[in-house]
C-alpha positions as CSV (number, residue, x, y, z in Angstrom):
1,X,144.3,135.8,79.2
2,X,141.2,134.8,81.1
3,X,140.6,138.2,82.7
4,X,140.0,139.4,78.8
5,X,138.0,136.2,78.4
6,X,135.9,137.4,81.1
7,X,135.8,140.9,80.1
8,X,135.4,140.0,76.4
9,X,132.1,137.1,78.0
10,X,130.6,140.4,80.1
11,X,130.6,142.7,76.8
12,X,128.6,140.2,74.6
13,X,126.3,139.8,78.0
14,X,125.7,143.4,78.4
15,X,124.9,143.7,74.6
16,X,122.9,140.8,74.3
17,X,120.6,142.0,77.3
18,X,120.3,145.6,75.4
19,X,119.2,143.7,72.5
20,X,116.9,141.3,74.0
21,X,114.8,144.5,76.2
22,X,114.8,146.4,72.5
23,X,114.0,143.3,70.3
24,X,111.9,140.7,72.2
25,X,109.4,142.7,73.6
26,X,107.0,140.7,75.9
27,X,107.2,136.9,75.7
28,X,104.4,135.9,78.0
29,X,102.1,134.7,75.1
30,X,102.8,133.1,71.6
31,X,103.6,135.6,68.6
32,X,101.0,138.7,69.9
33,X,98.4,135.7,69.3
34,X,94.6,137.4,70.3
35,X,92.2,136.5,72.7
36,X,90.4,134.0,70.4
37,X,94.1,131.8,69.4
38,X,94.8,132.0,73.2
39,X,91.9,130.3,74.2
40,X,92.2,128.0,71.2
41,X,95.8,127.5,72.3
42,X,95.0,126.5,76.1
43,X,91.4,124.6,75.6
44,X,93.0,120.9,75.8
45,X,94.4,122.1,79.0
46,X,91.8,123.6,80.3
47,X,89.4,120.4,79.3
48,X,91.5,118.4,81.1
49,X,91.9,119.7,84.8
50,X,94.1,116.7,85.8
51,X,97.1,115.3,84.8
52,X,100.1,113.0,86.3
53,X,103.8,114.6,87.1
54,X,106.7,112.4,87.1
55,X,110.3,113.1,88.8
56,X,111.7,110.2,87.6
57,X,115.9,110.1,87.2
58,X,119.2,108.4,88.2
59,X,118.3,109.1,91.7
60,X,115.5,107.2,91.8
61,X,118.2,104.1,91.7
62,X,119.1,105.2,95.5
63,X,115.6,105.8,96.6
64,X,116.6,107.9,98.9
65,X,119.3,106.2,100.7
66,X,123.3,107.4,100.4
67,X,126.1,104.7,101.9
68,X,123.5,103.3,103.8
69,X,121.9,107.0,105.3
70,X,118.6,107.6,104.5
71,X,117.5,111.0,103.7
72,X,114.1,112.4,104.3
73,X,112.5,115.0,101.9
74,X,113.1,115.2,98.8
75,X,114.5,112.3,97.0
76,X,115.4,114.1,93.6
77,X,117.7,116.4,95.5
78,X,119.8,113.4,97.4
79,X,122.9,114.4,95.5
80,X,123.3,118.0,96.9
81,X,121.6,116.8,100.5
82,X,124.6,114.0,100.6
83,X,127.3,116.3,98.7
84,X,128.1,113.3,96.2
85,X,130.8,114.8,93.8
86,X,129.9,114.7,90.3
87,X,132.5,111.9,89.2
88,X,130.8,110.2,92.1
89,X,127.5,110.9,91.1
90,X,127.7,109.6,87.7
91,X,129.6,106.4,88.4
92,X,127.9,105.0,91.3
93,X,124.3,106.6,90.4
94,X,124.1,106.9,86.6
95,X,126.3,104.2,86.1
96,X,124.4,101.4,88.0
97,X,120.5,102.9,86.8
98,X,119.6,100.2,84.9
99,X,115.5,99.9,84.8
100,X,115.0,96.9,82.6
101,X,111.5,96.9,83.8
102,X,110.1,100.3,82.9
103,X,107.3,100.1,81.0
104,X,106.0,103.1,79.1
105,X,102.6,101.8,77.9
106,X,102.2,100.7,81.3
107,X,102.6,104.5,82.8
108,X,100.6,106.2,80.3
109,X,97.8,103.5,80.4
110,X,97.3,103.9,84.6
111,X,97.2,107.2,84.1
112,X,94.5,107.5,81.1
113,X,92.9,105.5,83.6
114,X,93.1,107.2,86.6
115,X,91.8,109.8,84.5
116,X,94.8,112.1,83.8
117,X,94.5,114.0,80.4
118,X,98.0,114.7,80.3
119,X,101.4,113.9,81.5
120,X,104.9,115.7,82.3
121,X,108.5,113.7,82.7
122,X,111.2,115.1,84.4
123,X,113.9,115.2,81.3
124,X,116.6,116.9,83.7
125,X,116.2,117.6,86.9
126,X,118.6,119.5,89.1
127,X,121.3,117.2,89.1
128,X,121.6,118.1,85.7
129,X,121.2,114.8,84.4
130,X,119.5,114.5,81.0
131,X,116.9,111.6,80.6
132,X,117.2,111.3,76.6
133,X,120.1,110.9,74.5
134,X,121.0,114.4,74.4
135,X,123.8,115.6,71.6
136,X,125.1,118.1,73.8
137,X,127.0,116.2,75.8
138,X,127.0,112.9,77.1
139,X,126.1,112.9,80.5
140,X,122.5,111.1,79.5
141,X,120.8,108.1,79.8
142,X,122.0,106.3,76.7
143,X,125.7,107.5,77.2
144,X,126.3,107.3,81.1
145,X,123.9,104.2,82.0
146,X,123.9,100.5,81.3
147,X,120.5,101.0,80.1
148,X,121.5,102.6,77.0
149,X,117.9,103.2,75.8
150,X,115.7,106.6,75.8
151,X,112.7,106.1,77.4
152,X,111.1,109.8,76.6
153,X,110.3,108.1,72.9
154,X,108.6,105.7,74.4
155,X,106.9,107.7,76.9
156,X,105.4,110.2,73.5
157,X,104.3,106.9,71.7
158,X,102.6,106.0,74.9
159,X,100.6,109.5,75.1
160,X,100.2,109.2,71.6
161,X,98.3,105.6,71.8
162,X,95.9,106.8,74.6
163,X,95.2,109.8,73.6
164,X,97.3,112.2,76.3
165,X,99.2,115.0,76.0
166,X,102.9,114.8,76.7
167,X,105.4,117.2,77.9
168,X,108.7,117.9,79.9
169,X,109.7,118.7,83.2
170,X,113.6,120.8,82.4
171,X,115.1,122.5,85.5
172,X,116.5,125.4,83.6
173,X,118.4,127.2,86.2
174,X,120.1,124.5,88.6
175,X,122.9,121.9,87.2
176,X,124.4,119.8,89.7
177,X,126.5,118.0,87.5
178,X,127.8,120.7,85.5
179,X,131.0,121.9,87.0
180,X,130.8,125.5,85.0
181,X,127.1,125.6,86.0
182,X,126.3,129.5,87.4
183,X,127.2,129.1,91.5
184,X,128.2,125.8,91.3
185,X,131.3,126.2,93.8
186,X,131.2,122.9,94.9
187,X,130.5,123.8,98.8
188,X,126.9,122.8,97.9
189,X,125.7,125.8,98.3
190,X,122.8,125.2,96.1
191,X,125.1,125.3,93.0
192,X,123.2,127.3,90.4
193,X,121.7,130.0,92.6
194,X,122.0,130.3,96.2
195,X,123.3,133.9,95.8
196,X,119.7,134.9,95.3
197,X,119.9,135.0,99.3
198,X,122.2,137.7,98.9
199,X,119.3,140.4,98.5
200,X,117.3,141.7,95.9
201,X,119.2,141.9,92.4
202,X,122.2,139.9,93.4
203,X,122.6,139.2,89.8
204,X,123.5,142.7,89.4
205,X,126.5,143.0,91.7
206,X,128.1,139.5,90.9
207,X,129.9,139.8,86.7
208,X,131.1,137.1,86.5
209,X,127.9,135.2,87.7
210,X,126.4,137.0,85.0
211,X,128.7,135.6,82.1
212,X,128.5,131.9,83.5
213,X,125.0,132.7,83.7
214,X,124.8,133.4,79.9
215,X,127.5,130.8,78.8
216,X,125.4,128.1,80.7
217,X,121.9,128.9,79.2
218,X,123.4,129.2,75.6
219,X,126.0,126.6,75.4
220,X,123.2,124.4,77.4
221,X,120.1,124.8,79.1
222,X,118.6,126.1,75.3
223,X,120.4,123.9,73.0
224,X,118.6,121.0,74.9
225,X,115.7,122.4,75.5
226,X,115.5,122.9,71.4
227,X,116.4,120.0,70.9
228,X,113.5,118.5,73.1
229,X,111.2,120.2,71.3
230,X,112.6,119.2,68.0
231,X,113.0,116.0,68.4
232,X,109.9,115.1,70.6
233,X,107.2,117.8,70.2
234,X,105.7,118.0,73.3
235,X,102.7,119.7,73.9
236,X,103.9,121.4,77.3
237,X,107.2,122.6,79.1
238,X,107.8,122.7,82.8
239,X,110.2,124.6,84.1
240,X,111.0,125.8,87.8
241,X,113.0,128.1,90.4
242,X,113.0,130.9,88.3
243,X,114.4,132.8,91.3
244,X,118.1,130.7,90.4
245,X,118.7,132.8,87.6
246,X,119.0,136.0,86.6
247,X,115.5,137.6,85.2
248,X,116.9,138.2,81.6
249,X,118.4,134.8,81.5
250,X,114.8,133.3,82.5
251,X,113.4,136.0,79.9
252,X,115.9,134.6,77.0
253,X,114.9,130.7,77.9
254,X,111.0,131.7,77.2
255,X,111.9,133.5,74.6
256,X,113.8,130.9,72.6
257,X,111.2,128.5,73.4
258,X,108.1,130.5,72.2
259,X,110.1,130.6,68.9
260,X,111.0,127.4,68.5
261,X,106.6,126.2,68.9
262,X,104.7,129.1,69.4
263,X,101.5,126.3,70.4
264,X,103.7,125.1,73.6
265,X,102.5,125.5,76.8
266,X,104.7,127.2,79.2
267,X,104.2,127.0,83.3
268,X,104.5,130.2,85.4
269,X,107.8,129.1,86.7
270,X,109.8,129.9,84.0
271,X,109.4,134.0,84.1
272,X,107.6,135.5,87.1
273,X,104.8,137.4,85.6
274,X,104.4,135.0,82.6
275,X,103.9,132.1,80.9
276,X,100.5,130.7,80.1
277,X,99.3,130.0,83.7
278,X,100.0,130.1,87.8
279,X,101.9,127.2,89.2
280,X,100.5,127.5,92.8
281,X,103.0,126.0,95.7
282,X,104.1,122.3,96.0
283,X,102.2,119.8,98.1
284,X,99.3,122.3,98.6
285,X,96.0,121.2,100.6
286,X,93.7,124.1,99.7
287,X,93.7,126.8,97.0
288,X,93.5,130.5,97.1
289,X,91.1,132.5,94.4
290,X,92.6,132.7,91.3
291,X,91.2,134.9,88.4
292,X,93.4,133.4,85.3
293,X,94.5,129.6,84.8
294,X,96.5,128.3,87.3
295,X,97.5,124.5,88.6
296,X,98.5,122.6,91.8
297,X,101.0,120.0,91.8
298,X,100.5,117.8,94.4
299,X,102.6,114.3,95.4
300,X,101.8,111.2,97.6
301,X,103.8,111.5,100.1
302,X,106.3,114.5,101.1
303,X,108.6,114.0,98.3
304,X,108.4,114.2,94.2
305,X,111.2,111.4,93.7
306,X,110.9,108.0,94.7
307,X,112.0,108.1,98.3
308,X,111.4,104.3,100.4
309,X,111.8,106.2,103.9
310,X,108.9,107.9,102.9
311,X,105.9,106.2,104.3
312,X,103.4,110.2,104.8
313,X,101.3,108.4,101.5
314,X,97.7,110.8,101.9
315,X,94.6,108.9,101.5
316,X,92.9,108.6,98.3
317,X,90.2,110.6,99.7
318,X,92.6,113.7,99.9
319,X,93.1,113.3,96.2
320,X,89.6,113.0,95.0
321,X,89.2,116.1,97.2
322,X,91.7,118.2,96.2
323,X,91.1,117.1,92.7
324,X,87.5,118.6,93.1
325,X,88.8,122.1,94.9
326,X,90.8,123.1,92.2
327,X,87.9,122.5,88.8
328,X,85.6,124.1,91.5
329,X,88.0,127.4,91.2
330,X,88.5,126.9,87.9
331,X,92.4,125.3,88.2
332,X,94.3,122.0,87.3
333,X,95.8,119.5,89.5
334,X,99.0,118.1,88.4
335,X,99.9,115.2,90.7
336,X,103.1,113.5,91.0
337,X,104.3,110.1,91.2
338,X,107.9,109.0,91.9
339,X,108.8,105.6,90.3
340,X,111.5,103.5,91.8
341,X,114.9,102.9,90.2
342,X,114.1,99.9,88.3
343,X,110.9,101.0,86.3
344,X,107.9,100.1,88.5
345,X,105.9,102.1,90.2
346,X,105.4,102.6,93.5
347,X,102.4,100.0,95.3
348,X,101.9,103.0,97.3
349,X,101.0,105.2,94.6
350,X,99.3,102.5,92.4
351,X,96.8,102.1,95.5
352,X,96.4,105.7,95.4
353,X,95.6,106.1,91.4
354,X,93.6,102.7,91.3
355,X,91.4,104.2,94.1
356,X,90.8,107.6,92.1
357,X,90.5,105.7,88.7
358,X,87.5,103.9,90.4
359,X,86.0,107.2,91.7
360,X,86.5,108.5,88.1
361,X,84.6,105.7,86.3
362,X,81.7,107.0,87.6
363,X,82.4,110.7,88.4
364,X,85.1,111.6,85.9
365,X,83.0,114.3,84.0
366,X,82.5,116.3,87.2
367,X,86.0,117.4,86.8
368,X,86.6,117.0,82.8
369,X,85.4,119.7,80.9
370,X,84.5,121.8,83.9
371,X,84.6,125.6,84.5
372,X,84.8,127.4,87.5
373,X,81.9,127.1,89.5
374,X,79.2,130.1,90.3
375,X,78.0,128.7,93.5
376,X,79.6,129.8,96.7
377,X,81.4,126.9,98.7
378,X,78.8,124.7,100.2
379,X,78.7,123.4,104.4
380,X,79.0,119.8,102.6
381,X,81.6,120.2,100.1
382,X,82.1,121.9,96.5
383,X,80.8,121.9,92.9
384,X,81.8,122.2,89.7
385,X,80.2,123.8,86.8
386,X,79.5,122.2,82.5
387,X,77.5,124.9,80.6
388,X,74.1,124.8,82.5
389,X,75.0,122.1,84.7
390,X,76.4,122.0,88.7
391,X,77.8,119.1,89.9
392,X,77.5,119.3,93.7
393,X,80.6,117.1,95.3
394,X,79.0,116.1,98.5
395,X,81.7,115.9,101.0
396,X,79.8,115.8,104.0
397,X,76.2,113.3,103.6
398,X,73.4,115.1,105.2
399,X,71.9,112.8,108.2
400,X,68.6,113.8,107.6
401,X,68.0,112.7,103.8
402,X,67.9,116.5,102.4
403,X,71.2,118.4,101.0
404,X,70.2,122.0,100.5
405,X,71.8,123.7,97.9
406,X,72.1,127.7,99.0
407,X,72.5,130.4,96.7
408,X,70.8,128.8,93.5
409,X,68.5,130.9,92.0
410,X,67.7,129.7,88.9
411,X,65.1,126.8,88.8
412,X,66.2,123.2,87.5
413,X,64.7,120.5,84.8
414,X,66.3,118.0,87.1
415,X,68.8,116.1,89.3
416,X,70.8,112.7,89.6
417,X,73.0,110.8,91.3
418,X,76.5,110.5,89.1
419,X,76.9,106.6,90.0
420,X,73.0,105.9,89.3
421,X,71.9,108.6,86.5
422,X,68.4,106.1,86.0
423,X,67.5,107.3,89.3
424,X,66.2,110.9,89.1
425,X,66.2,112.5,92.6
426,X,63.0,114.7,94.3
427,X,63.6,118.6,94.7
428,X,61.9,121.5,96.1
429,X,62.7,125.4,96.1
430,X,62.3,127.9,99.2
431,X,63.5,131.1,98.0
432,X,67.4,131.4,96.4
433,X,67.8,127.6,97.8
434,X,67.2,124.1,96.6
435,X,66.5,121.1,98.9
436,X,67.3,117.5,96.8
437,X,66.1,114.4,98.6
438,X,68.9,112.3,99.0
439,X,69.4,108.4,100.3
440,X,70.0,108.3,103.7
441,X,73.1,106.8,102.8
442,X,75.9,108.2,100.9
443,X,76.4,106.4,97.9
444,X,80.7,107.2,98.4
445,X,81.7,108.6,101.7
446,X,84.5,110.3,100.1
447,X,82.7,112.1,97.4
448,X,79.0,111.9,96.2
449,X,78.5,113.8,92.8
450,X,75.2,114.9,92.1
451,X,74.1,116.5,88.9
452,X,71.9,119.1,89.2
453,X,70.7,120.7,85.3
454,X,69.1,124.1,85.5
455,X,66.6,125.7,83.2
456,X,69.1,128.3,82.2
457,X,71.9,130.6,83.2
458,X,72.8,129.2,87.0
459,X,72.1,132.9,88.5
460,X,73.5,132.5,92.6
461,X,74.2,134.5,95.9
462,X,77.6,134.6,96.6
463,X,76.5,134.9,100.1
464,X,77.6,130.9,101.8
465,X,74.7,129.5,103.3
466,X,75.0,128.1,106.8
467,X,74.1,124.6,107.6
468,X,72.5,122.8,110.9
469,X,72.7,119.8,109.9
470,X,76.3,119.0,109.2
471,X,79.3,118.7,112.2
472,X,81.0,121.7,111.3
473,X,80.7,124.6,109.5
474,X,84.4,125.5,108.3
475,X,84.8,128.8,107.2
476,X,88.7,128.6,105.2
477,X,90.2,132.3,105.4
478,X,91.5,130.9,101.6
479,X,87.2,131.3,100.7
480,X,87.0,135.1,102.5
481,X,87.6,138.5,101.5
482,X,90.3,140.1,102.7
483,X,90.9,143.6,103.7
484,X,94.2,145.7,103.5
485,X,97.6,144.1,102.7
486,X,96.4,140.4,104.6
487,X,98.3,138.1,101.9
488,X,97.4,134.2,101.3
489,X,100.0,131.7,102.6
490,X,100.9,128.5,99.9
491,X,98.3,126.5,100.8
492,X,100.3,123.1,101.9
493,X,98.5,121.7,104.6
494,X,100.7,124.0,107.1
495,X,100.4,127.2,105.8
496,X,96.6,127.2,104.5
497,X,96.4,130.3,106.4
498,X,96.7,134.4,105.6
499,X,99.8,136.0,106.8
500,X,101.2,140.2,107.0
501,X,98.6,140.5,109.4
502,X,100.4,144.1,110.8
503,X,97.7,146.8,111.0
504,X,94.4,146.9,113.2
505,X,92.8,148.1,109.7
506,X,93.4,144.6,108.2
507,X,90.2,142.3,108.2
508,X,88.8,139.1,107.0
509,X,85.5,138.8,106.2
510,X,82.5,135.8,105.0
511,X,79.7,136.8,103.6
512,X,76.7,134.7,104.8
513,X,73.0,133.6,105.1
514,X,71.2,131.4,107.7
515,X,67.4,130.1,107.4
516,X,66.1,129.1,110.3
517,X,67.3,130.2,114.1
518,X,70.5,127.7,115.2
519,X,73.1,128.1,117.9
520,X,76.7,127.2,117.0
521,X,79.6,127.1,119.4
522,X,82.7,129.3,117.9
523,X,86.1,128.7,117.3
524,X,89.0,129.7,115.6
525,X,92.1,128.4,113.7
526,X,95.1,129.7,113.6
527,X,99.3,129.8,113.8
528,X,100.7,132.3,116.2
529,X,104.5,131.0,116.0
530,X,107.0,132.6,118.3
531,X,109.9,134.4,117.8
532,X,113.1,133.4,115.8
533,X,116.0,134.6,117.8
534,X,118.4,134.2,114.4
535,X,118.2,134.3,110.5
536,X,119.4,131.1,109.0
537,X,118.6,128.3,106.6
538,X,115.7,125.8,106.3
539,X,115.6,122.8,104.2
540,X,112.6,124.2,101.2
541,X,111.3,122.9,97.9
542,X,114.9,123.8,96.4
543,X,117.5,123.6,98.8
544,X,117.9,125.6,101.7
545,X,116.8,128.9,101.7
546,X,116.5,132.3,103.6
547,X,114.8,132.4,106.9
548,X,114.3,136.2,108.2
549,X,114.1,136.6,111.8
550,X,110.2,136.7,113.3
551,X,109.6,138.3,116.6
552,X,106.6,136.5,117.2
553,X,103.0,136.8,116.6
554,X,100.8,138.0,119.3
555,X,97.6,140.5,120.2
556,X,94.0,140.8,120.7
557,X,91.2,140.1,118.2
558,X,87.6,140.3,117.9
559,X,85.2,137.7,115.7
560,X,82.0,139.7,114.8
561,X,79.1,137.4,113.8
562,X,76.2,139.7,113.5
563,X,74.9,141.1,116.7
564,X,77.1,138.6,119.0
565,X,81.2,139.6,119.1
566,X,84.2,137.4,121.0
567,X,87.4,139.5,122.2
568,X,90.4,137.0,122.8
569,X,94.1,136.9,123.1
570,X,96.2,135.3,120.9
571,X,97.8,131.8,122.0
572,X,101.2,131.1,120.4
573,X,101.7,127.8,119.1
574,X,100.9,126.0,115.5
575,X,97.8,124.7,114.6
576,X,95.8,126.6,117.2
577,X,92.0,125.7,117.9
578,X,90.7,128.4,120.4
579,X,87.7,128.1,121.7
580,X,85.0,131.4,122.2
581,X,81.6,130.0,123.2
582,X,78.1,130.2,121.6
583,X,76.3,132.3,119.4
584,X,72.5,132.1,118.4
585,X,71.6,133.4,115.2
586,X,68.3,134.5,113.9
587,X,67.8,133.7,110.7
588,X,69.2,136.5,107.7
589,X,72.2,137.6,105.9
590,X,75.5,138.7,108.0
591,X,79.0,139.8,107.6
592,X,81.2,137.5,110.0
593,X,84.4,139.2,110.7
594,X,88.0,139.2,112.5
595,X,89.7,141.9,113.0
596,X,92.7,143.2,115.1
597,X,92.2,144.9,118.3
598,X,96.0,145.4,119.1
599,X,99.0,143.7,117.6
600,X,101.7,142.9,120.1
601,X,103.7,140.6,118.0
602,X,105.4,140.9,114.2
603,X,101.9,140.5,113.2
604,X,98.3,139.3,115.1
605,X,98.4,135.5,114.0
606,X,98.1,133.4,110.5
607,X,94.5,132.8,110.5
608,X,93.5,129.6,108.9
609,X,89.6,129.1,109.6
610,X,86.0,130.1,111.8
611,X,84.6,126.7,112.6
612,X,80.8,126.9,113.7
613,X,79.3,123.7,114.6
614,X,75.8,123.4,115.2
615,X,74.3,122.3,119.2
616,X,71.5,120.8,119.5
């Protein structure tokens, strides 16, 4: 009987994928909409540039901690980390969340005032547990807590009060606490798709993966993503490992969903290839060039759910920062907060948002509104661009009272501090670049916005100018051009580096001017790990995943800088800062460079940055 119930499932799967690759045709945009209804469709997201993520859950309730073991990473995933069995889970996790003090106008107030123009909930993340009263079963909040009250209505009222969009975090593909769940075997194996370490298309050899596959997202994942969208209307769905799933499965989710509101915003983790913009890695530190719309999704500390025996909380200077590297390349930062079990947020992360609320009383239309900027990253820091308007976001203050602005060609009506726009500040032009007279003391030591308004069209060099008068020139390989198959790593603060670097034709190469003679002593930074003896598994942002073995990196290279080259050989280790000595430049336009001389290891290094710092 259940091998023709199996047989009879893989049939209607077969025929419903033949019917979805002749019927649904692409799914990546809204109803064929044109260019015009697209960009009508994604301009309140594109105003915006910053929103607030939330993994809040049942979880949050043990913070982290299992029978008195504490568990690093991340929080959210505590139930597969400590293999809690799902009777388990639900009565000694959903059964004692009871968060009598949440407070939804509180949430969405802090972050209208941080400056946030939207917000994202976690509505079920992978332990399957669903944060609304769902009617498809009753493993929810209303059902399976003593809390019995749904706090995604009052989280829309909230975003409807101050004026911020709302949405949903669903994971679509893993289901922790549903026991016919695709791969959920129970080992913990990553239930709902740790056969994708199998090998590419490991769907295809597994049928009865397949048909749990398609029972799962039909009997579940879409009914409640529907009903979400029904009985909610958000303006935005988030959905993640897309890699869990097979592709058709993924395809069939997007599809249902761009049927159900064709105005939705879908992430890019929902479909490879689609949805309405990139999702760039977790916890990333610096950005790679993007030519379409894409988002970073940073958190506080190391983990998205509330986790106490996390203490790594970055600085709200790292924030502010980050926040102004994204509008700069034209992306979004969505950045997460974990609330604890009982409501409240985190003093940790209040201290964070209250400090970037400040910065954003002043400076908050730097970033709102902005486009990508035209300007070439600056030796102090970044800018961001509002029709005819820079905003210069002074990282590094100038000791000697004049920030030089390199690469703007077009003249400008005037400039002004952000914080004191009554106090018009002095400029002069020398060729393509501007010199503003400045205070001699920054006005905010984390980030100084100065508006600069040009007389027309900002026309610039994409050439980076090269400053004397700052400590250190850093030149990220995530702001070069790269040559041959050199690929960007994610852009956390450990892999800000380019990797596949396996053929002496590969480059990386800056483009850019100096004005006056200096001498700068050279340096580069890099990750040269050694060799992995075995495959195995590593702890990742969804479970443990596939490690190939590395041989090690390892080689010669040479750093061109005009005239004036340095051949070295590569140190293994992480985080390396090798030293090459001093070059003197005349002043004039060059191509740095770094090439491969030999390659000795897997592949020459993972260059991260040239750092030139001016000597006296």
């Amino acid at each position: 009987m259940k091998r023709t119930i199996f047989i009879a499932s893989l049939c209607i799967y077969c025929l419903s994928l033949a019917m979805l690759r002749a019927e649904d045709g692409p799914v990546s945009q809204a109803t064929n909409e044109t260019a015009a209804q697209r960009d009508a469709r994604m301009a309140w997201w594109r105003d915006a540039r910053f929103g607030m993520f939330v993994h809040w859950g049942v979880y949050s309730y043990l913070g982290g901690d299992w029978q008195g073991k504490p568990y690093n990473g991340y929080a959210e995933h505590i139930q597969r980390m400590a293999k809690i069995p799902i009777p388990v889970y639900r009565q000694e996790v959903a059964g004692h969340f009871n968060p009598t003090n949440f407070n939804a106008d509180e949430w969405i107030h802090r972050a209208k005032e941080t400056g946030m123009g939207y917000f994202i909930i976690t509505a079920k993340h992978h332990d399957g547990f669903a944060m609304w009263p769902t009617k498809v079963n009753d493993y929810n909040i209303v059902a399976a807590t003593p809390w019995h009250h749904d706090p995604m209505a009052d989280l829309r009222a909230a975003c409807k009060k101050y004026g911020v969009k709302f949405g949903f975090y669903y994971s679509h593909a893993f289901d922790w606490g549903d026991e016919d769940a695709p791969g959920n075997d129970w080992d913990y194996n990553n239930p709902g798709g740790d056969k994708s370490l199998h090998g590419a298309k490991w769907w295809e050899k597994d049928p009865e993966f397949l048909a749990k596959a398609r029972k799962y997202v039909d009997e579940k994942a879409i009914p409640q993503i529907l009903e979400l969208i029904r009985d909610y209307d958000p303006d935005i769905l988030w959905f993640d490992t897309p890699q869990k799933l097979p592709p058709e499965e993924n395809r069939r989710v997007l599809a249902a969903v761009r049927r159900a509101k064709p105005s939705l915003l879908v992430n890019g983790r929902l479909v490879n290839g689609a949805g309405d913009y990139a999702s760039t890695s977790d916890r990333p530190a610096e950005f790679p060039p993007h030519d379409d719309d894409w988002e970073g999704i940073p958190t506080t500390n190391e983990s998205y759910g509330y986790n106490q025996n996390d203490h790594s909380h970055k600085t709200v200077a790292h924030f502010i920062r980050v926040l102004a590297k994204a509008a700069a390349r034209g992306g979004n930062i969505l950045m997460n907060i974990g609330p604890r079990g009982d409501g409240t947020l985190d003093p940790a992360d209040l201290t964070i948002l209250q400090g970037i609320g400040d910065w954003w009383q002043f400076n908050g239309e730097s970033i709102r509104g902005t486009t990508r900027t035209p300007l070439a990253v600056q030796a102090w820091g970044e800018s961001t661009r509002k029709g005819n308007t820079l905003y210069l976001h002074v990282f590094d203050w100038p000791r000697d009272g004049r920030l030089v602005v390199g690469g703007l060609q077009t003249d400008i009506s005037k400039a002004w501090l952000l914080a004191d726009a009554k106090q018009p500040l002095k400029f002069t032009r020398n060729g393509m670049d501007l010199t503003l007279t400045v205070p001699a003391v920054t006005p905010d030591a984390v980030d100084t916005v100065i508006a600069v308004e040009c007389a027309d069209e900002p026309q610039t060099d994409k050439a980076r100018l090269l400053a004397a008068n700052v400590g250190t020139n850093t030149l990220r390989t995530f702001d070069a051009n790269l040559i041959g198959s050199l690929g960007f790593g994610s852009g956390k603060k450990n892999s800000a580096w380019v990797n596949n670097w396996t053929n002496k034709t590969e480059a990386v190469v800056w483009p850019v001017r100096i004005k006056e003679k200096a001498t700068f002593a050279v340096s580069v930074v890099y990750d040269a790990p050694v060799g992995q003896k075995s495959q195995g598994l590593v702890e990742g942002d969804a479970g443990k995943e596939a490690v190939q073995r590395h041989t090690g990196a390892g080689g010669i290279f040479t750093v061109a800088l005009g005239s004036k080259s340095f051949t070295a050989t590569v140190l293994t280790g992480i985080a390396v800062r090798q030293s090459l000595g001093d070059v003197t430049l005349e002043p004039g336009s060059y191509e740095f460079c770094v090439k491969a001389n030999e390659i000795t290891g897997e592949e020459l290094f993972r260059l991260q940055s040239l750092e030139l710092v001016p000597q006296k």
